[in-house]
Every structure is written in C-alpha cells, then in structure tokens.
C-alpha positions in Angstrom: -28.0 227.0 43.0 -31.0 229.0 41.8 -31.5 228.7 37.6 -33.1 231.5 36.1 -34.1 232.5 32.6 -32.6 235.5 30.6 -33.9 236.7 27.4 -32.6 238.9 24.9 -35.2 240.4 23.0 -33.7 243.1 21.0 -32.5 239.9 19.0 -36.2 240.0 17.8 -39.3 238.9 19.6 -42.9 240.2 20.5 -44.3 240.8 23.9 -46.2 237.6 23.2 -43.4 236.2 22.8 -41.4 237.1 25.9 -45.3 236.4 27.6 -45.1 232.4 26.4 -41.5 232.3 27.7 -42.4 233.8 31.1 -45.4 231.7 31.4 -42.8 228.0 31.1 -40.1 230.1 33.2 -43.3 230.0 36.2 -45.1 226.6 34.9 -41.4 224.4 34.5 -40.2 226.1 38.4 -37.1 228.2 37.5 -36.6 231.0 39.7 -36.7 234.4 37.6 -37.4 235.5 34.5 -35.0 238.8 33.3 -34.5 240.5 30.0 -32.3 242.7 28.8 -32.6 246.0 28.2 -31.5 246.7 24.7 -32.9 248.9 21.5 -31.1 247.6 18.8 -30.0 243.9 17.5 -26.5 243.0 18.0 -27.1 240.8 14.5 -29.8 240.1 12.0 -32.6 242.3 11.2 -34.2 242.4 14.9 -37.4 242.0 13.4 -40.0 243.2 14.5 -38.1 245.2 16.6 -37.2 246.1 20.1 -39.3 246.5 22.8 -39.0 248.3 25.9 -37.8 246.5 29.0 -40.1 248.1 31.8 -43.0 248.1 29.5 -42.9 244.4 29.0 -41.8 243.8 32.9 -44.5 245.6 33.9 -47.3 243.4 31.8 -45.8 240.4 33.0 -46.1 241.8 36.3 -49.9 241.1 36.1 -49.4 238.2 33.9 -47.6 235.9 36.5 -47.6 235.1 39.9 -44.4 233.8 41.1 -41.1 234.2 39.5 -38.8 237.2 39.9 -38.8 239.8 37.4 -36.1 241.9 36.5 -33.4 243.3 34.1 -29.3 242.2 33.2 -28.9 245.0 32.5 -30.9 248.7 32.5 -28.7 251.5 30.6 -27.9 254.2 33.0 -28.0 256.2 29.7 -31.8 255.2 29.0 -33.4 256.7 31.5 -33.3 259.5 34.5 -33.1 258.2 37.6 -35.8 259.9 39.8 -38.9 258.8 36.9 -36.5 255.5 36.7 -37.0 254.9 40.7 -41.1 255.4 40.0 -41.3 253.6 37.0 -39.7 250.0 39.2 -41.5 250.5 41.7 -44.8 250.5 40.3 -43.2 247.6 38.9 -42.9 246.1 41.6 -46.4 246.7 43.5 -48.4 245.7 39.7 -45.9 242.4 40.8 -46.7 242.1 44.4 -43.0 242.6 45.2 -41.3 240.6 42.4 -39.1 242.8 40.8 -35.3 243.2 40.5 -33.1 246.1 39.1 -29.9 245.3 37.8 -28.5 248.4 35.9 -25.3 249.3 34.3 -23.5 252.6 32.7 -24.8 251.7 28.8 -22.7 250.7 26.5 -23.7 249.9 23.1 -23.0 253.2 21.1 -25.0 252.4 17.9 -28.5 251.9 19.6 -28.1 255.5 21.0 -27.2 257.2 18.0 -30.0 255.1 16.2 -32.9 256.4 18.6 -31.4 259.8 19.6 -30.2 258.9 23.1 -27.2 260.9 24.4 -24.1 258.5 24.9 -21.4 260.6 26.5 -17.6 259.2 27.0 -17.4 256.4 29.5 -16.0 258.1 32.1 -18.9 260.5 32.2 -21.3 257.9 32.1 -19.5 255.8 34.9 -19.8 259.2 36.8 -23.3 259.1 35.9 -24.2 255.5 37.1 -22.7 256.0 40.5 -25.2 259.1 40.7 -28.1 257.2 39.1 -27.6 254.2 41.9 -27.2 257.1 44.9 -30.3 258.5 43.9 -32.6 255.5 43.0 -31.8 253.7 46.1 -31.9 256.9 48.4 -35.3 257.5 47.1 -36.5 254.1 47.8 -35.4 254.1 51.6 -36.2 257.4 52.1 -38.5 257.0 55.3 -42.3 257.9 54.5 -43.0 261.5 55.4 -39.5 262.3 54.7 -37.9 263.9 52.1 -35.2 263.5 49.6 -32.2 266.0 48.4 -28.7 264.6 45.8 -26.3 267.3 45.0 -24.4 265.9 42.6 -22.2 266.7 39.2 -25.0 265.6 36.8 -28.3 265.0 39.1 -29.8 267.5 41.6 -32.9 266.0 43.5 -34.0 269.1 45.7 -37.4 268.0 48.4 -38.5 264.9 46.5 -41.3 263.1 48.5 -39.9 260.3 47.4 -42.9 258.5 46.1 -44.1 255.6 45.3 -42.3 253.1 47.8 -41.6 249.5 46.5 -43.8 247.2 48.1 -41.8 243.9 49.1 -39.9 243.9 52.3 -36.5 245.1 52.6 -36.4 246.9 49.1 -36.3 246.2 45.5 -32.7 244.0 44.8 -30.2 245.9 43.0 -28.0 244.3 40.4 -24.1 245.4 39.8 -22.3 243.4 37.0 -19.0 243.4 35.4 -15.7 242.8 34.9 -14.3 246.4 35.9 -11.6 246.3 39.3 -11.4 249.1 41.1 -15.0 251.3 40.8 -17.9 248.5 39.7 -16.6 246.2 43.0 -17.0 249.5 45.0 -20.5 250.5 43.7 -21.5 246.9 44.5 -20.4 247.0 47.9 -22.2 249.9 48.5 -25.3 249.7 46.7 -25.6 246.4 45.5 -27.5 242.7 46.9 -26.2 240.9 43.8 -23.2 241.3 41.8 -23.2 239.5 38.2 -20.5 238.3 36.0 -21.6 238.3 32.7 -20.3 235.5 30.0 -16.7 234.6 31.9 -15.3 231.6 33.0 -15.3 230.1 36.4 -12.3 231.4 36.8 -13.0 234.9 36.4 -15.9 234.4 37.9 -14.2 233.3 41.0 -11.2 236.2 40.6 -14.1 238.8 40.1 -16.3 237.6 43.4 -13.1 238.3 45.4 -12.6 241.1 44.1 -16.2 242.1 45.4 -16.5 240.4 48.8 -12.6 242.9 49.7 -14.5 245.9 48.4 -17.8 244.6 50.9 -15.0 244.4 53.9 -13.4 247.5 53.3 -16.8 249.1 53.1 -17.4 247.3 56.5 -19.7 245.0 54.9 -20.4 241.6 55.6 -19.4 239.7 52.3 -22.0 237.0 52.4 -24.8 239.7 52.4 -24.3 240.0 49.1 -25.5 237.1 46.4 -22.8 236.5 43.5 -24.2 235.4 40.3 -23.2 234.4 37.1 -24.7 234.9 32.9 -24.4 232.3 30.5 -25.5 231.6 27.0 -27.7 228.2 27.2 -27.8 225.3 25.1 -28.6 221.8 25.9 -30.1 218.7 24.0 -30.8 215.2 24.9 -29.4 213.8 21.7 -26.1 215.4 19.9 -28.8 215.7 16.8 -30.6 217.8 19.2 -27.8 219.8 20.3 -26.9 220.5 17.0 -29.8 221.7 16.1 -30.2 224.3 18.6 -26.6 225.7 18.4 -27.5 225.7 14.7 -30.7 227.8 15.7 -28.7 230.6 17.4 -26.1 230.9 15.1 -23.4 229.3 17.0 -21.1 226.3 17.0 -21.6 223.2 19.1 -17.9 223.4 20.5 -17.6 227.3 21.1 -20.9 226.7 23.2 -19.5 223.7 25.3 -16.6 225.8 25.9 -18.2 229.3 27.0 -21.7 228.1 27.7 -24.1 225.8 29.7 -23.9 223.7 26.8 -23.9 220.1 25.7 -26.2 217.2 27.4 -28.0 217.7 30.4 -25.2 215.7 32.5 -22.5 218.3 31.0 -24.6 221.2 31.7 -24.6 219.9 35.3 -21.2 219.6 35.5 -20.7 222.9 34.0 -22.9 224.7 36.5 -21.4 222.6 39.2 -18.0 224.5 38.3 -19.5 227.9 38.3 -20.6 226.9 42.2 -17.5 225.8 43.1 -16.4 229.5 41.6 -18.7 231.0 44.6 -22.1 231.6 42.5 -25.6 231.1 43.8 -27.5 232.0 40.9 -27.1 231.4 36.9 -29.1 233.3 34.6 -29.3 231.1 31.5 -29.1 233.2 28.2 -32.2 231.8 26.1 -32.3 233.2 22.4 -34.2 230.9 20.7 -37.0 232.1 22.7 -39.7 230.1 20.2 -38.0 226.4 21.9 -39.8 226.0 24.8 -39.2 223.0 25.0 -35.5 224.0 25.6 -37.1 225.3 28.9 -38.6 221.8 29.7 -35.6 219.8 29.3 -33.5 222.3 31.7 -36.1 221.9 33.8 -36.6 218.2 34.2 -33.1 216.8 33.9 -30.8 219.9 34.8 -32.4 221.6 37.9 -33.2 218.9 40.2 -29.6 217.8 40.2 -28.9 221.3 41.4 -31.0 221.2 44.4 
C-alpha cells in the first residue's frame, strides 16, 4: 500500500507552509503530496487565507524532485476546462511528469458565493463535469498535429490544437471520487486511472470499488486497470499524551478519530490501513491538518510505512 500526504489548506496555511510539508512528504519517502482545492475554511478564521491549488502545485513543481503532485479534489465549477487542460499540463512538464488531476463537480456553495463563482444546481454541474473530463482528457490525447472539436450542452471546443501535451508517458492520471452509484462509477470507468473514496469505512469503501470495477466491465474495461484509493483524516502518537495532543490540535476527539480515522498508535494505524487493503485499496491519502507537526510526518514514516511494504 502506497501512503501519501493530503493537505487542506483553505483550513489556513502559507505557500511556505504547504513548501515545508512537501519537502518531509519527499525527505521521510511517502509517495505524493496532494491538496485540496478549496477557497474558503470549512471552520475558524482560515487565516491568512486560501491559496490557489495550481498556483502552489506548480511552485512545488520546481521545488521537488520526486513525489507525485496533485489535487483531491479540483472544482469543476473553478475553472474552464480547455485553460484547465493547459494550466496541468504545464504543471506537469515544470514537474517532469509528476502531476495528478483528481477533479470533482464542486460542491461547497458558500466559497462560490463568497468569491463570485457561479454554482449552478447539481444536476447542471454533474452535466458539466462529465463535459469538463470529455474535454480535458480529449485534449491531452489528441495526437500532435491533430486537432480537437466537443459539441456539447455547456462546452463547445471548435479546431483546438490541442496544446501543450503533458510530458510523462501515458498521460497525466485522472482522479474520480465519491460515493455517488450510478453516474460517478461510470465517469470513472471511462475516464478515470484512480477512483477515491473519501472519509468512509472499509466497508463502503469495499461496496463503492465494486460498484466501480461492474461499471469498468460493462464499459469493457479491465477492472484492475484502474487503482482504487481511499482519504482519511490522520492522527497518530507514540504515547496516548501524544495522541491527545494532536487530536486536541485539530479540534477533534481522540475516540471519533480511532473510529473514522488512521488514528491511535502507530500499531493501530497499521491495523487500520491493513483493513482498508483488505477493502481492495492500494493507496491512502492521509488527511494532515496540523500541517505545522512535521514531526507527525516522521513518526508515520518510521513506524507506520515500513510495515506496509
């Protein structure tokens, strides 16, 4: 199982700050380091405020070397695809072909009405989404010399050269998430390499990668193509004092954590992984929000990961 790091910066924190925790994601060996793609705290003030996902991504692009760099997830609403598809994949030749797109239909109404972003119903924006991944993926594996052309409800792409390619071989990765039945299995099937589950159980998490690998074989799709991760909040300490102190840090309780988390001592946090890859996942983004405790990083990475390997 492959351990990655996910921040959540709209929670409040610098570039600098996402920098020094990208830097320990590369130096401590976990395999990623993703961020969400937020403009407005979910809680406290969100000082000093948010920053912007492909901004930051593409700094660290130049500011690493190794780990995978992405988003869980880009808001469809954010952003139009075609200067979307360009903006990730200069991304991901500034990264020498790092870089990972996961993006979802938006959902968080009051950070669109704060900063003037439309937010239209959520069937619309579903609609929308399934255009968005059509086009961004068609441009990037548009053959070069070729041309691209989407007729669709909301986006019309008419002769686009479809310029600048992404760099690293076979594509940039594209990231489906969710908990929806019938349409987000679907989409994954047919656009996705890695379908995410987002804070659930193992055993939604195991219900919901079902779910994805029928879509994959009714799409004629080999189901194993496809990499099935799982997102979960983060929170371990050698010592109860320890863990205590962190949940304490984040604003949560010790137990809630334990029971919807990676949470507890580094030999429960093995266990609980352990359960998640039983459930069918290859990859766990661990949710990070104390981003100042590095040495949160260290721990994770000295007495959890090995014992993963």
């Amino acid at each position: 199982m492959l351990l990655r790091i996910f921040t959540e910066p709209q929670m409040g924190a610098t570039y600098d700050d996402l920098l020094a925790v990208a830097r320990r994601t590369e130096e401590t060996g976990f395999d990623a380091f993703f961020r969400s793609d937020h403009y407005l705290t979910m809680g406290g003030d969100g000082l000093p405020g948010p920053t912007d996902a492909w901004v930051t991504l593409a700094g660290l692009a130049r500011e690493t070397s190794r780990i995978r760099l992405g988003t869980l997830m880009t808001a469809g609403t954010f952003r139009l695809p075609g200067p979307l598809a360009i903006s990730v994949a200069q991304v991901d030749q500034m990264s020498g072909g790092r870089v990972e797109l996961g993006i979802g239909s938006g959902w968080f109404e009051q950070e669109h009405s704060a900063y003037g972003i439309p937010f239209p119903s959520l069937g619309e924006r579903f609609d929308r989404y399934e255009e968005q991944l059509a086009v961004i993926t068609g441009l990037w594996s548009t053959p070069s010399g070729e041309t691209f052309d989407f007729a669709g409800e909301h986006y019309r792409v008419s002769g686009s050269p479809a310029l600048p390619k992404p760099v690293q071989e076979g594509g940039i990765p594209v990231l489906v998430g969710g908990a929806g039945k019938k349409r987000t299995p679907r989409l994954a099937a047919r656009y996705a390499s890695e379908f995410n589950v987002p804070f659930m159980s193992a055993g939604d998490n195991a219900r919901l990668f079902a779910g994805v690998r029928e879509a994959c074989e009714e799409a004629g799709r080999d189901p194993s193509s496809m990499v099935y991760s799982s997102a979960l909040v983060l929170c371990v300490g050698k010592d109860e004092a320890e863990l205590a102190r962190r949940a304490a840090a984040i604003g949560r309780e010790v137990e809630e954590l334990r029971e919807h988390g990676v949470a507890g001592s580094p030999a429960e946090a093995v266990d609980t992984l352990g359960r998640y890859a039983e459930a069918g996942a290859e990859r766990v983004y661990l949710q990070v929000l104390d981003l100042a405790d590095l040495d949160h990083l260290d721990l994770v990475a000295s007495e959890v990961a090995p014992q993963l390997r």
